[in-house]
C-alpha positions, 0 to 999 in steps of 0.5 A: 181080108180082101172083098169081094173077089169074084173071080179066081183069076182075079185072086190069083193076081191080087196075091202075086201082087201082094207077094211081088212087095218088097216088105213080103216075107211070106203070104199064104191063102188061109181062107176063100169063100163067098167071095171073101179072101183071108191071107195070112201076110209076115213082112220083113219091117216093122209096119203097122196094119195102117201102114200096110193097108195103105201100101196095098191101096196104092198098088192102083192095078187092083183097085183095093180101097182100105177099109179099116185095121185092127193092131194084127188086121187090114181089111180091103175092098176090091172096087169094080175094075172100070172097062175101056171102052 
C-alpha cells in the first residue's frame, strides 16, 4: 500500500518502477482510491516484507518512505517530491 498519491501520472510511475525490479514476477493494481494505492506484488526470491519495503525506499526517484510491515505487508509513504528552483 502506498499514500498519498495524488496524481495518476504519478501512480503510473511508481508502478513502472516497482515492475522494472528485477525481484518482480508480477504487480497488478487491486485498489485506488482517495489517494491510496493497494498492488498486489509476487517476487521471484525468498525476501521478507522488510526486505522489500526497503528495496522499494531506495528507488530515491519516488521518494517513498517505509512505514511499516506486516509478514505478507509493506506500507509506503510518498513524500512530497522537492522542486527545482
Amino acid at each position: 500500500m502506498i499514500s498519498p498519491i495524488h496524481s495518476f501520472s504519478r501512480l503510473l510511475e511508481t508502478e513502472a518502477r516497482i515492475r522494472a525490479l528485477s525481484t518482480v514476477n508480477a504487480l497488478h493494481l487491486r485498489d485506488f482510491r482517495n489517494g491510496v494505492a493497494t498492488f498486489a506484488v509476487a517476487v521471484g526470491e525468498a525476501i521478507s516484507p522488510a526486505e522489500f519495503g526497503a528495496v522499494i525506499q531506495m528507488l530515491q526517484e519516488l521518494h517513498l518512505r517505509l512505514e511499516g510491515t506486516t509478514q505478507t505487508t509493506v506500507e509506503l509513504r510518498a513524500e512530497d517530491e522537492l522542486t527545482a528552483s
